[in-house]
One Martini backbone bead per residue (centre of mass of N, CA, C, O) as a GRO file, in nm:
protein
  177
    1UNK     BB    1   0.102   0.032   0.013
    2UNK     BB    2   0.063   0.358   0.017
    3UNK     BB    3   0.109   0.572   0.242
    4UNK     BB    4  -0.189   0.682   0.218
    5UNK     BB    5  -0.310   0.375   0.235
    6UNK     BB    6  -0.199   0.373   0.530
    7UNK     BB    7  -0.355   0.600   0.670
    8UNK     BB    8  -0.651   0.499   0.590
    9UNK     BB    9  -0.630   0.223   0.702
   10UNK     BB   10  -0.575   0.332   1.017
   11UNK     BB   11  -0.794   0.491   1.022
   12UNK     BB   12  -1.047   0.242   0.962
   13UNK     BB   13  -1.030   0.017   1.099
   14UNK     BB   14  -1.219   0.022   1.346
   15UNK     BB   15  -1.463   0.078   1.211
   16UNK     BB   16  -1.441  -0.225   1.062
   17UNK     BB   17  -1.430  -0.390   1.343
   18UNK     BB   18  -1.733  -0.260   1.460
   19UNK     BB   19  -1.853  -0.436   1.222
   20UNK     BB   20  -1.714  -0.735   1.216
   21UNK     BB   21  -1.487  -0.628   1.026
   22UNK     BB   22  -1.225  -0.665   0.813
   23UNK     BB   23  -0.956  -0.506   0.684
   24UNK     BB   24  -0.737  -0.570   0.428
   25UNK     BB   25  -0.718  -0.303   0.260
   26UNK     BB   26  -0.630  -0.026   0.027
   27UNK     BB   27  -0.678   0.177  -0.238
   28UNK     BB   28  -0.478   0.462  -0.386
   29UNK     BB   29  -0.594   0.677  -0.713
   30UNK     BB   30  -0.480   0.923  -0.827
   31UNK     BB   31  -0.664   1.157  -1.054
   32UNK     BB   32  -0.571   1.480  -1.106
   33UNK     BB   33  -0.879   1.599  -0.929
   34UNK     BB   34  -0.902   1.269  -0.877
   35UNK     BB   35  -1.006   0.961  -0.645
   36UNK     BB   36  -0.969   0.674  -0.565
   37UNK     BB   37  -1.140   0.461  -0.291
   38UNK     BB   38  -1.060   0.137  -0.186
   39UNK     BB   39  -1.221  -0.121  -0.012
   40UNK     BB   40  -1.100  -0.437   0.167
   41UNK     BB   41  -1.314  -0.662   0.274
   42UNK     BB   42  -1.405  -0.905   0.585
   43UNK     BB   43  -1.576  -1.214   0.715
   44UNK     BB   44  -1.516  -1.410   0.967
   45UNK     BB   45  -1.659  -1.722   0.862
   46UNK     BB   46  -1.785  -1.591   0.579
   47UNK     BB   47  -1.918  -1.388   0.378
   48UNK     BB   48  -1.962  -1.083   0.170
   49UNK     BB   49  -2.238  -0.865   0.189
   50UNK     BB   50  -2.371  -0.607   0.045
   51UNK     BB   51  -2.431  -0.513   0.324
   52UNK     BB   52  -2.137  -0.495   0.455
   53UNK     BB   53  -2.087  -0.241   0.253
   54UNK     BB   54  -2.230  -0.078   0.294
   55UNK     BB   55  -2.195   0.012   0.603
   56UNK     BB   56  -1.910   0.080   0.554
   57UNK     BB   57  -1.970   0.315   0.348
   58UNK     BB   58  -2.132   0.489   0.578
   59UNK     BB   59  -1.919   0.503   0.804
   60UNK     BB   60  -1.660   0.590   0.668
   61UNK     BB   61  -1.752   0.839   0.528
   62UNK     BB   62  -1.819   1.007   0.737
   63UNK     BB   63  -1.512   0.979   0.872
   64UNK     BB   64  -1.407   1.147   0.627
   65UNK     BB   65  -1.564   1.403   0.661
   66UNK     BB   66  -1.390   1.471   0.873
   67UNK     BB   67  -1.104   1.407   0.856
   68UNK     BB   68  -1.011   1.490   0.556
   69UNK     BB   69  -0.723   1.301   0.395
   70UNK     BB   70  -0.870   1.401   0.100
   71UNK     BB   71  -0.864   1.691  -0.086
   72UNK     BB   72  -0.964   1.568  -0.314
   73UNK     BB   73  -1.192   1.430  -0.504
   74UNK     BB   74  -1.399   1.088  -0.440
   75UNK     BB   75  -1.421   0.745  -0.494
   76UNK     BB   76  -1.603   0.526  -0.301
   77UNK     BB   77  -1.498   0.200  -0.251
   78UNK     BB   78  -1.666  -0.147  -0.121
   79UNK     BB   79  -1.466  -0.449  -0.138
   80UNK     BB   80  -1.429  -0.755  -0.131
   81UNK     BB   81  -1.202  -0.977  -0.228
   82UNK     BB   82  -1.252  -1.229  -0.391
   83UNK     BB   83  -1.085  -1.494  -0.572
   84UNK     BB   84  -0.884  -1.237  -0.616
   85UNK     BB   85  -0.730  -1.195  -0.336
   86UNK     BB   86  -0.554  -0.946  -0.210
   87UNK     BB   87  -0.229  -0.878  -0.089
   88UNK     BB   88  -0.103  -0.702   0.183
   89UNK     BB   89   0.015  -0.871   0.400
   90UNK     BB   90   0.209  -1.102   0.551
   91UNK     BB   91  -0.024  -1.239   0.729
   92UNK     BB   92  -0.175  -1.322   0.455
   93UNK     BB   93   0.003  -1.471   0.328
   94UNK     BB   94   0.029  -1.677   0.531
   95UNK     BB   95  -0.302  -1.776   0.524
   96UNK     BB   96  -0.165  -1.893   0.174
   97UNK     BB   97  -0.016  -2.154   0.200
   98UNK     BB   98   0.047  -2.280  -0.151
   99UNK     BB   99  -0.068  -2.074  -0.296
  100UNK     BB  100  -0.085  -1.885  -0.583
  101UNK     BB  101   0.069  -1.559  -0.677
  102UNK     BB  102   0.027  -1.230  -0.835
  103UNK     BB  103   0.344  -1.020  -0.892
  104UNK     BB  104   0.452  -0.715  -0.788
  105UNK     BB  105   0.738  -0.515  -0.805
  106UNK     BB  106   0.938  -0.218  -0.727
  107UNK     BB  107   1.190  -0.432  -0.744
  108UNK     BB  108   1.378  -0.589  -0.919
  109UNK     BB  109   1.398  -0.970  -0.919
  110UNK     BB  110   1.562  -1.156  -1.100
  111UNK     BB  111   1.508  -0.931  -1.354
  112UNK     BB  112   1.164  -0.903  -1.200
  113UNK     BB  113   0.822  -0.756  -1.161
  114UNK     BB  114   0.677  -1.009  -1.293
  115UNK     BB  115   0.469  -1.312  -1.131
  116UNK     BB  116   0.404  -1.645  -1.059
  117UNK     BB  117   0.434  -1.795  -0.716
  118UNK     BB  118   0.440  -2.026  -0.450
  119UNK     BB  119   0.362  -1.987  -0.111
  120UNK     BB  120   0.586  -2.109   0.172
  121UNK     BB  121   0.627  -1.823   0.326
  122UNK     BB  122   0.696  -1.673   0.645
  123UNK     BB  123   0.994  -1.391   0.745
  124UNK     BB  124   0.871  -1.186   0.879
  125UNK     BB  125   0.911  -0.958   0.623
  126UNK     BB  126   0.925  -1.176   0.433
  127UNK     BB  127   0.875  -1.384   0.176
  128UNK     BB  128   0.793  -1.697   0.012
  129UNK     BB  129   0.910  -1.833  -0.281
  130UNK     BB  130   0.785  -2.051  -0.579
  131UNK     BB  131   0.966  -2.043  -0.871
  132UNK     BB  132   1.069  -2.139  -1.200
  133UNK     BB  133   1.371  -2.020  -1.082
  134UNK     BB  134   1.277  -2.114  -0.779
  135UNK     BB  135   1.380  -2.005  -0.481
  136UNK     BB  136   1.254  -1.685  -0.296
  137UNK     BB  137   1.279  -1.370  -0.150
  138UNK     BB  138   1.046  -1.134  -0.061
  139UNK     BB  139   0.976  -0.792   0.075
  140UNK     BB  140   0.727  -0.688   0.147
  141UNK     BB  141   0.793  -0.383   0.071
  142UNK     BB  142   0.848  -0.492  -0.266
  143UNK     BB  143   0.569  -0.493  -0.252
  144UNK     BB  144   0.323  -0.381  -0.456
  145UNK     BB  145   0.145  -0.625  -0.525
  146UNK     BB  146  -0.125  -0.885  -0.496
  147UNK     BB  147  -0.274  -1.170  -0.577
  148UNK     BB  148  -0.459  -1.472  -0.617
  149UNK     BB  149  -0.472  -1.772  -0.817
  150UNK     BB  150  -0.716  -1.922  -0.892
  151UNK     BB  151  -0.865  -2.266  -0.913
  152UNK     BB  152  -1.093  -2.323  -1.133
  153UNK     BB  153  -1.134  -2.646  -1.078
  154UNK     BB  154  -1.156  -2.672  -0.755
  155UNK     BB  155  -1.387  -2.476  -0.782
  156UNK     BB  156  -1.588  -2.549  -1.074
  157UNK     BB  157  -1.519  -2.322  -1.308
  158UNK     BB  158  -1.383  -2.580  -1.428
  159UNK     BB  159  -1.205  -2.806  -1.648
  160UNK     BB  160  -1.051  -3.040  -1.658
  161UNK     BB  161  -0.771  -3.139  -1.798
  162UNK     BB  162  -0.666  -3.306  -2.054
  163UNK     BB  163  -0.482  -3.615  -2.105
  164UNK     BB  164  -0.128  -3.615  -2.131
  165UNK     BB  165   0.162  -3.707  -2.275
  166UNK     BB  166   0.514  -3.686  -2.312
  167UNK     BB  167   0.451  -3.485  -2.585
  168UNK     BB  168   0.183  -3.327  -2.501
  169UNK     BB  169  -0.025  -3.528  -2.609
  170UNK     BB  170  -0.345  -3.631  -2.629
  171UNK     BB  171  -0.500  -3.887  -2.480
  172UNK     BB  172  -0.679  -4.173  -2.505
  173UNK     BB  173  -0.934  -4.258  -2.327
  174UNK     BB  174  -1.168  -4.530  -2.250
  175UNK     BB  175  -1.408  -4.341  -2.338
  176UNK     BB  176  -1.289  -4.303  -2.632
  177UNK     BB  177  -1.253  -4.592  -2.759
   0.00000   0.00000   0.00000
C-alpha cells in the first residue's frame, strides 16, 4: 500500500472491526483532480455481503468527512476480496501458505518484476516463494501488489484438463476409445 492507503487504512480500521468485519487493506489511486478509494473488507468466517459493503461504505464516508484525508473529489468503493482476493500484509500471505499468487514488485529481483509463484512461507517480513527459476525471498516492503491465482478447476469453475502423453499430446482415454 502507499503511503496515503497506509494512513486511510490505519483511520479506518477500527471503524470497520466495530462493525465485525476486517478491513484487509485500501488502494489509493490519484488521478488529475479526483481519486478513487478501494476498500477491500472481510467477514471472518462467512462470506461478504452486500450488506456488509452498504455498512462500511456508510460508516466510513461519514468517518472520511470528518477527518478529511483526501484533499480532491474522491470515488469511494468498498468491494469483498473476491477469488483472486489482494494480498496486503505478511500476515496475509501467511494465511494462504501453498497458493499461488501473481506480484508486482517495486524493485526488479531476479531481473523481474512481474511473476507468479507459490507462497511456501513468511519470515518476519520476507515471504518465501516457489518460482520457475527456484525459490525466492521477497521482502513485503517490495511487494507493489500481490493477488492469489484462483484454482478455477477446484473451484468447479472450469474443467478438469484432458490427459496429455510425455509428448504433450492429448491421450485418448478408455471411454474416447
Amino acid at each position: 500500500m502507499t503511503g496515503k492507503a497506509t494512513e486511510i487504512s490505519e483511520l479506518l480500521a477500527p471503524t470497520v472491526a466495530a462493525l465485525g468485519l476486517e478491513l484487509l487493506g485500501v488502494e489509493f489511486a490519484p488521478t488529475g483532480n479526483s481519486a478513487m478509494l478501494r476498500l477491500y473488507i472481510d467477514a471472518p468466517g462467512r462470506l461478504v455481503g452486500i450488506e456488509d459493503c452498504e455498512a462500511v461504505s456508510r460508516e466510513v464516508s461519514a468517518q472520511l468527512d470528518v477527518a478529511d484525508p483526501i484533499a480532491s473529489e474522491y470515488t469511494l468503493e468498498v468491494s469483498s476480496p473476491g477469488i483472486d482476493r489482494p494480498l496486503f500484509t505478511a500476515e496475509q500471505f501467511g494465511r494462504f501458505i501453498g497458493e499461488q499468487a501473481k506480484l508486482t514488485l517495486r524493485l526488479a529481483q531476479d531481473g523481474r518484476r512481474r511473476f507468479i509463484a507459490r507462497i511456501t512461507g513468511v519470515e518476519g517480513d520476507e515471504v518465501l516463494l516457489a518460482h520457475e527459476a527456484g525459490d525466492m525471498r521477497v521482502a513485503h516492503d517490495n511487494i507493489e501488489k500481490a493477488r492469489l491465482v484462483p484454482d478455477l478447476v477446484a473451484l468447479g469453475l472450469a474443467a478438469q484438463p484432458k490427459p496429455t502423453g510425455p509428448d504433450g499430446k492429448r491421450r485418448k482415454t478408455k471411454k474416447e476409445s
